[in-house]
ZALODO-795846 format. One record per residue (C-alpha): residue number from 1; residue in one letter; x negated, y, z negated. Coordinates in steps of 0.1 Angstrom, whole numbers, plus 2048, in hexadecimal, padded with zeros to 3 digits. Example, Ala and Ser with C-alpha at 12.3 -4.5 7.8 and 13.67 -1.06 7.14 Angstrom:
1	a	785	7D3	7B2
2	s	777	7F5	7B9
***
This chain:
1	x	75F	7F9	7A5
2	x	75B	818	78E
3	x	73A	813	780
4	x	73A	839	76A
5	x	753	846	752
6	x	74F	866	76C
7	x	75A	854	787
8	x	779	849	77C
9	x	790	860	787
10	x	7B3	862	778
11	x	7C3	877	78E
12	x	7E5	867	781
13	x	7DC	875	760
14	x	7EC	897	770
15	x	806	88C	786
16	x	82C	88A	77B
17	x	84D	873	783
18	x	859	88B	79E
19	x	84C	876	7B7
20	x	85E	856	7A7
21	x	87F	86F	7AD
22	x	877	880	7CC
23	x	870	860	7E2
24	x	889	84C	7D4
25	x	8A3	867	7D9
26	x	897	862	7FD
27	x	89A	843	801
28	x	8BD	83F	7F2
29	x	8C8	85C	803
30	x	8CD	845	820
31	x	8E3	828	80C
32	x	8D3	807	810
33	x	8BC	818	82B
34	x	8AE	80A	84A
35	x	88A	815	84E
36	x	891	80D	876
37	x	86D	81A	87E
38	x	858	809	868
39	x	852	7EA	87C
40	x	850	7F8	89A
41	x	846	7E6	8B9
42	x	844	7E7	8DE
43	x	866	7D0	8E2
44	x	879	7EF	8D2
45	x	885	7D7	8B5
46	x	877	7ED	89C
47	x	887	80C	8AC
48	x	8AD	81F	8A3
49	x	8BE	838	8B5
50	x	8A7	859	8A6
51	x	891	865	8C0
52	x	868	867	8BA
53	x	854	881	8C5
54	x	84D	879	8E7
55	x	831	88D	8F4
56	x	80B	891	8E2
57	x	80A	8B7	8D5
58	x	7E8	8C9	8DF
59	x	7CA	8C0	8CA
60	x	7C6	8CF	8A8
61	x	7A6	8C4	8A0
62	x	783	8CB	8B6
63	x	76D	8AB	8B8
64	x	748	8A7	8C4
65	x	743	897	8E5
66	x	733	875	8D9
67	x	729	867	8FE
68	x	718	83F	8F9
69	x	71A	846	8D4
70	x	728	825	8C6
71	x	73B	823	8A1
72	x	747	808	88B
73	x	766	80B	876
74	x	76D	7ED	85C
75	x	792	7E8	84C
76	x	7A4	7C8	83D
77	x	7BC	7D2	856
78	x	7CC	7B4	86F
79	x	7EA	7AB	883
80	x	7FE	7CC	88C
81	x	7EB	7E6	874
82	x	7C8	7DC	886
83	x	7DA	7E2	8A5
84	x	7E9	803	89D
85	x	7CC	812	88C
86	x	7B7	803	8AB
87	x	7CE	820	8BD
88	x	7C2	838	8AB
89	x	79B	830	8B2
90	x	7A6	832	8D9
91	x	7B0	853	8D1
92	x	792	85B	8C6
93	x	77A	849	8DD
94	x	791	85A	8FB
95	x	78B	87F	8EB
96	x	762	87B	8E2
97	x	759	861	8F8
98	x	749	849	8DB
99	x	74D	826	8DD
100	x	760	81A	8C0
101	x	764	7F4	8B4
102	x	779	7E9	898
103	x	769	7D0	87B
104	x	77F	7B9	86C
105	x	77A	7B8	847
106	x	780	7A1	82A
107	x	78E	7AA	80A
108	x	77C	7B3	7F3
109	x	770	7C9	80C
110	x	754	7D8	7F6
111	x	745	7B5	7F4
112	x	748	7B2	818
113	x	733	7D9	821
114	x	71C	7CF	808
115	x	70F	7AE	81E
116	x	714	7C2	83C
117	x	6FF	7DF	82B
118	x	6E7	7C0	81A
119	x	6DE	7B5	841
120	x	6DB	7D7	84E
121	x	6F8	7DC	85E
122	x	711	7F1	851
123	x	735	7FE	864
124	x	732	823	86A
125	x	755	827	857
126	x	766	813	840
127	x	787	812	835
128	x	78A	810	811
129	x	7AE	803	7FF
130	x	7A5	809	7DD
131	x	79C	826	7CB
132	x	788	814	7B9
133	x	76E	802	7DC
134	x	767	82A	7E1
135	x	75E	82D	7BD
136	x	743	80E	7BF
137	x	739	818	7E7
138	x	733	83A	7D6
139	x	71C	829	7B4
140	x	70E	80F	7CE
141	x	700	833	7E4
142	x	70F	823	801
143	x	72A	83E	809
144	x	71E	85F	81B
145	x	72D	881	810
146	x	74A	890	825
147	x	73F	8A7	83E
148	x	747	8CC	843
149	x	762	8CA	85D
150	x	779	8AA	851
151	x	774	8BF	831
152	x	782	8D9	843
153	x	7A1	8C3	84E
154	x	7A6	8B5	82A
155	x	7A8	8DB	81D
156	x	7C1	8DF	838
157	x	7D8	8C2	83A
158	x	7D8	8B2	817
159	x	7E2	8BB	7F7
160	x	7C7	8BA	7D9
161	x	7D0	896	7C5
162	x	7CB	884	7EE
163	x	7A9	897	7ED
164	x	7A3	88B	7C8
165	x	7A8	86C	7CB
166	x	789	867	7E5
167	x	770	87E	7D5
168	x	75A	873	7B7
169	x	74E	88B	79F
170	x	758	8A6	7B7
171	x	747	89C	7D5
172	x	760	891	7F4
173	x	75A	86D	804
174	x	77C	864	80F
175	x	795	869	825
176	x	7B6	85C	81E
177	x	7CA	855	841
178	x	7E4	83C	839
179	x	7FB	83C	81B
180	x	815	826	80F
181	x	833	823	7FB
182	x	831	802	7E7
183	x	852	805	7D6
184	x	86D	7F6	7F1
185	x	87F	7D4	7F4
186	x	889	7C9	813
187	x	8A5	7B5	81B
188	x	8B6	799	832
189	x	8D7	7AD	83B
190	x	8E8	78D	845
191	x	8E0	77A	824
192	x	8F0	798	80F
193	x	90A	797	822
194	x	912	773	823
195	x	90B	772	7FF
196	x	91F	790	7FA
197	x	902	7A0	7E8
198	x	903	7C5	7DE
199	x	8E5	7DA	7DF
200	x	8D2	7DF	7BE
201	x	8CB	800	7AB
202	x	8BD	7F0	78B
203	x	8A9	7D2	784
204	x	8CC	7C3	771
205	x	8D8	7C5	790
206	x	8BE	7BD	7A4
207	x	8BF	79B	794
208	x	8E8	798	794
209	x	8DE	79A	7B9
210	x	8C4	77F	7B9
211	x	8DC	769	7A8
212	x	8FA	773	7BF
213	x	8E2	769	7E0
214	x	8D6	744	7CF
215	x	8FB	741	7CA
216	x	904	73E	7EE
217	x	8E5	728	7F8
218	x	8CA	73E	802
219	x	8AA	745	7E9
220	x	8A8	76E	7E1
221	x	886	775	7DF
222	x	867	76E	7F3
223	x	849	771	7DF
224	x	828	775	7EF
225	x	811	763	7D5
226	x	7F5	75C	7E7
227	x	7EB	77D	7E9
228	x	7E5	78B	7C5
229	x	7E9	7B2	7D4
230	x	80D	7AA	7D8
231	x	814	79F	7B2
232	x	800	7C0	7A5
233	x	818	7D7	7BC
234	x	833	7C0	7AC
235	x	824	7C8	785
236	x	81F	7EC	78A
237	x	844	7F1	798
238	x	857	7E6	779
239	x	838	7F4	760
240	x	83C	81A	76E
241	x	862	817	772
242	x	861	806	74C
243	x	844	813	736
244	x	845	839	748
245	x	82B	848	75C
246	x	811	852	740
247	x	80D	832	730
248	x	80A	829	757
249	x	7F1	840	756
250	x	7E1	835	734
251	x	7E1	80C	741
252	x	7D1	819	768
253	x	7B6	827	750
254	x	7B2	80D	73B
255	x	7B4	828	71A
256	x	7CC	808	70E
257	x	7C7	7E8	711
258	x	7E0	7CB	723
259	x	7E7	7BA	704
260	x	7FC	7DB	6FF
261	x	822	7D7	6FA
262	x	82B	7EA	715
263	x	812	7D2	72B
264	x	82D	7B5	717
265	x	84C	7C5	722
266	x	844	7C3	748
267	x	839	7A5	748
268	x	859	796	735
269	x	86F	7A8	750
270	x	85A	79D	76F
271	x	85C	77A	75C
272	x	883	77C	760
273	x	87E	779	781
274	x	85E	765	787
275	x	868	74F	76B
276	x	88A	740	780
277	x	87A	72D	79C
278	x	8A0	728	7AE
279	x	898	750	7B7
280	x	879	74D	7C5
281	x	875	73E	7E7
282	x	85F	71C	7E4
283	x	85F	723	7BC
284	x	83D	72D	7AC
285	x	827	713	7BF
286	x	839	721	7E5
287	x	836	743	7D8
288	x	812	740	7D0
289	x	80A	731	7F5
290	x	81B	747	805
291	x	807	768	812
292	x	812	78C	81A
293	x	81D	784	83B
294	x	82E	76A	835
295	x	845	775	81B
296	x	851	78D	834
297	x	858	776	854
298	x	86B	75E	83E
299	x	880	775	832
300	x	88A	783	855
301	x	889	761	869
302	x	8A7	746	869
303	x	8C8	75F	86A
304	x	8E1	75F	84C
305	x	8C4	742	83E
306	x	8A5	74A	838
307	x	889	73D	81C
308	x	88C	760	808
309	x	8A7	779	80E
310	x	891	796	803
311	x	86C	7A2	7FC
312	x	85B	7BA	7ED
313	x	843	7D4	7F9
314	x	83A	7F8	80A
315	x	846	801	826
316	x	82C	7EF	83E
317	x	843	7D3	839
318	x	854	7E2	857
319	x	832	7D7	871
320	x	83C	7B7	865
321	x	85B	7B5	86A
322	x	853	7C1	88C
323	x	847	79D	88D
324	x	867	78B	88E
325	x	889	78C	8A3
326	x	899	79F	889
327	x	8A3	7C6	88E
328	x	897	7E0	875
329	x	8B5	7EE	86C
330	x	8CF	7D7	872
331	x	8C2	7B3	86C
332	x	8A2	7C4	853
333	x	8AF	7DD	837
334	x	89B	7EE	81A
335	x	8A4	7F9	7F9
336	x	893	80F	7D8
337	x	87C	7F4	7C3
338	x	89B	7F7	7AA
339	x	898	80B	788
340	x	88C	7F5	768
341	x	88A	812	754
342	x	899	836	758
343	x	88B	83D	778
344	x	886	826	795
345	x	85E	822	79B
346	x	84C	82F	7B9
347	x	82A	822	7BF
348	x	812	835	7DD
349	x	7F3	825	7EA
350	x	7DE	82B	806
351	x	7BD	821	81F
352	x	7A2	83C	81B
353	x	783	840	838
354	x	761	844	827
355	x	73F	845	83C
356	x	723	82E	833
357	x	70C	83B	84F
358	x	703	862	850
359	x	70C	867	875
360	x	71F	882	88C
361	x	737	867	898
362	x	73C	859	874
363	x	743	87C	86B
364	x	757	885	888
365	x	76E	862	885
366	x	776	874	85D
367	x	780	893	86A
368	x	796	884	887
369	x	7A8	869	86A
370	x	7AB	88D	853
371	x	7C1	8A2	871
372	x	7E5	89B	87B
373	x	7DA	890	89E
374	x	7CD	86E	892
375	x	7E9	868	878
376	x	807	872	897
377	x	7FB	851	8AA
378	x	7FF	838	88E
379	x	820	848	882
380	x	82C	845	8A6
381	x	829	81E	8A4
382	x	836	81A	881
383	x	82E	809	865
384	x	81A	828	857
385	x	81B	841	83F
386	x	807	862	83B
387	x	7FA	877	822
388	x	7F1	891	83A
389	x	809	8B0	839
390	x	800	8BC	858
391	x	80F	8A0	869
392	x	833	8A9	87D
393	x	84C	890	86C
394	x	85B	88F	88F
395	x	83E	879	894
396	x	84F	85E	87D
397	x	867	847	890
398	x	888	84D	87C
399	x	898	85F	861
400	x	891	84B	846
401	x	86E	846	84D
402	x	86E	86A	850
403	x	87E	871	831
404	x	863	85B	81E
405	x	847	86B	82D
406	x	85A	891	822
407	x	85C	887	801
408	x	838	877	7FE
409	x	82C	898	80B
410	x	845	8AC	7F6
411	x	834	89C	7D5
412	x	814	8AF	7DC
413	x	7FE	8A2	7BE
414	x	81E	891	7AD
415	x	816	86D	7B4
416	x	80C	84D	7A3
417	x	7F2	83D	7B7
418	x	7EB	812	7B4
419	x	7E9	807	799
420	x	7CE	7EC	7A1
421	x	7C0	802	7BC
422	x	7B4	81C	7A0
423	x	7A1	800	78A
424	x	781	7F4	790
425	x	785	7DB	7AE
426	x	774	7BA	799
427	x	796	7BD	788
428	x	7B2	7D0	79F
429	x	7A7	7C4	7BF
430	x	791	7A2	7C4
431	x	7A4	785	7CC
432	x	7A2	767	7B6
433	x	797	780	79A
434	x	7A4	794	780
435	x	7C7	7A1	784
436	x	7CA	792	7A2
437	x	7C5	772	794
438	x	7D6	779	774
439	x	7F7	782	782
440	x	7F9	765	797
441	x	7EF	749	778
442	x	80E	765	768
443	x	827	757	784
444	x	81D	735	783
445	x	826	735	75C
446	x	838	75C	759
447	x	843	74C	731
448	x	81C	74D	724
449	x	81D	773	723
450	x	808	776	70B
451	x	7EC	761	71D
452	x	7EF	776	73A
453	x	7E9	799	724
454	x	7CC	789	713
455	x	7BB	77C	737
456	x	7C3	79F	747
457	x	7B5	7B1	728
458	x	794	79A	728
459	x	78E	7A2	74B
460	x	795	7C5	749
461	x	781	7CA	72B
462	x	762	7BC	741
463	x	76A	7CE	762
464	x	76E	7F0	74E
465	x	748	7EB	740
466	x	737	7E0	760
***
């Protein structure tokens, strides 16, 4: 939570729509493109015919020998991304000789630290999903200034607005190693194509399509409404394609309020398709028991058949594909959020290390996560984006994935960050609370629009002050 006017950084405020242009170009550039690499796995479904780098490139970054020194890392991370991020702490443990264990955390993960910090014991590192959790770890004294040599490898290897967005009042406490492009739908090949579906470009068309799929049998759209994350990536997509990036800007800062017509006019077009429950798979009430996960495997489980013919979100969607029998690429395809406005929307997010313990192998875990060398293993096994520009996009497992990760580092400081992951996290990132909560009461009934502004301004208003 951002407890100071200070704090709050904007860094938004100076960013453009390039990046809304530049990815998307990308992406399209490859038709209806198969991101073959994102889910990648050890059975090779998640694999095409491009060729990954194949051998480890000498070290780039010196690290301390760290003999019987033992380290704590905490993330939200499960399933897949636990197990490729563990990788990359056996990379680490293998080079200093620490011992590393990974802590399963809940969301909200600040209120999870702060009982781990209340009982006296904190991780060493935590990984922190919101801007917003390093803001409050920062006001709550937990977080411990970046040291001189991941410093060194920020300066290096990322561009100023990744280093931005983990400093407070111009001090550095974060490292951001994975980023994320939230602005993709995937897609059941087979359904499309028994349904005779055509690809959107537009939100008009995106719907024609919606309708085209419920016409031959199969529901469209899995929803995951369970998890209110997935409803704010849904929000933010049509408001920065519709309203424009500065009044995105404006809305992440709160400088106007969500009873705002612009707030209205989203909502009204996410309401035409939340408010037709033949589109969603399960209707409202399915949709809001279904979780992340879910959404995905049910789209990519039972053939020409399945509950949802496509789903929306980043390109980790891939890991979970990897999940299923389907085949990135052939069974699994991926298209552009599609425009609702002028320009179709790009959303970034991204998973930032921060040390709550002043220690060398704290320190030394943040300069590993800052060089290429850490960020190489996890784009190797998919599922992964970085904002590191020293990584070798050879490293990524295919074209398309490569092509993403070009553009993201292309942008430089162009980007428009989450939404929700820029707000204090009482409101943009607690589950059962403020946006969250909002957006999902907003699917359950998407024609009280105005009820939904006035609850999402209330508990704005409140998580602003505090």
């Amino acid at each position: 939570m951002r407890t100071t006017r200070t704090a709050r950084r904007a860094l938004a405020t100076r960013t453009s729509t390039r990046t809304t242009r530049t990815v998307a170009v990308a992406i399209v550039a490859a038709g209806a493109v198969t991101l073959a690499g994102c889910g990648g796995s050890d059975d090779g479904k998640g694999t095409d015919t491009d060729t990954p780098a194949s051998k480890a490139p000498a070290a780039t970054v010196q690290l301390p020998k760290l003999d019987g020194e033992k380290i704590e890392v905490a993330a939200v991370w499960t399933g897949p991304e636990q197990e490729n991020f563990t990788k990359v702490l056996k990379e680490f443990e293998k080079r200093t000789g620490a011992s590393v264990t990974f802590v399963p955390a809940q969301d909200p993960i600040v209120n999870f630290l702060g009982t781990k910090i209340a009982g006296g014991s904190p991780p060493d590192v935590a990984m922190l999903p919101q801007v917003g959790a390093i803001q409050q770890a920062v006001a709550k004294k937990w977080a411990k200034p970046v040291g001189a040599e991941a410093k060194a490898q920020l300066a290096k290897n990322y561009d100023q607005g990744w280093q931005d967005l983990g400093a407070v009042d111009g001090t550095q406490y974060g490292v951001y190693f994975k980023a994320a492009n939230k602005s993709l739908v995937w897609y059941n090949n087979a359904a499309f194509e028994n349904a005779g579906a055509a690809v959107p470009k537009t939100w008009k068309d995106f719907l024609t399509t919606a309708e085209t799929i419920s016409a031959s049998g199969v529901t469209p759209v899995s929803v995951a409404g369970a998890d209110g994350w997935t409803l704010t990536d849904w929000f933010e997509n049509v408001y920065l394609s519709q309203a424009g990036p500065e009044k995105y800007d404006q809305l992440a800062q709160h400088k106007i309020k969500w009873t705002d017509g612009s707030v209205r006019d989203a909502l009204t077009t996410l309401g035409e398709l939340f408010g037709k429950p033949a589109l969603i798979a399960g209707g409202a009430d399915g949709a809001l028991q279904t979780e992340y996960p879910a959404s995905v495997t049910q789209t990519f489980t039972g053939g020409d058949q399945p509950k949802g013919a496509m789903v929306f979100e980043g390109d980790f969607v891939g890991v979970n594909i990897g999940q299923t029998e389907a085949k990135i690429g052939t069974d699994a395809k991926v298209f552009p959020f599609p425009a609702v406005g002028p320009d179709a929307p790009v959303v970034t997010g991204g998973d930032a290390a921060v040390a709550l313990k002043d220690s060398k192998g704290a320190q030394a875990l943040l300069t590993f996560l800052a060089s290429p060398d850490a960020a190489k293993i996890w784009a190797e096994s998919g599922g992964f984006l970085s904002p590191n520009k020293g990584l070798d996009v050879a490293a990524y497992p295919n074209d398309v994935q490569r092509d993403i990760a070009k553009a993201l580092i292309a942008a430089g400081d162009d980007f428009r960050f989450d939404m929700s992951d820029q707000m204090p996290q009482s409101f943009g990132g607690t589950p059962g609370k403020g946006e969250w909560k909002a957006l999902q009461d907003f699917l359950k009934n998407p024609k009280d629009v105005a009820g939904a502004q006035r609850k999402l301004e209330s508990d704005a208003a409140k998580a602003y002050k505090s």
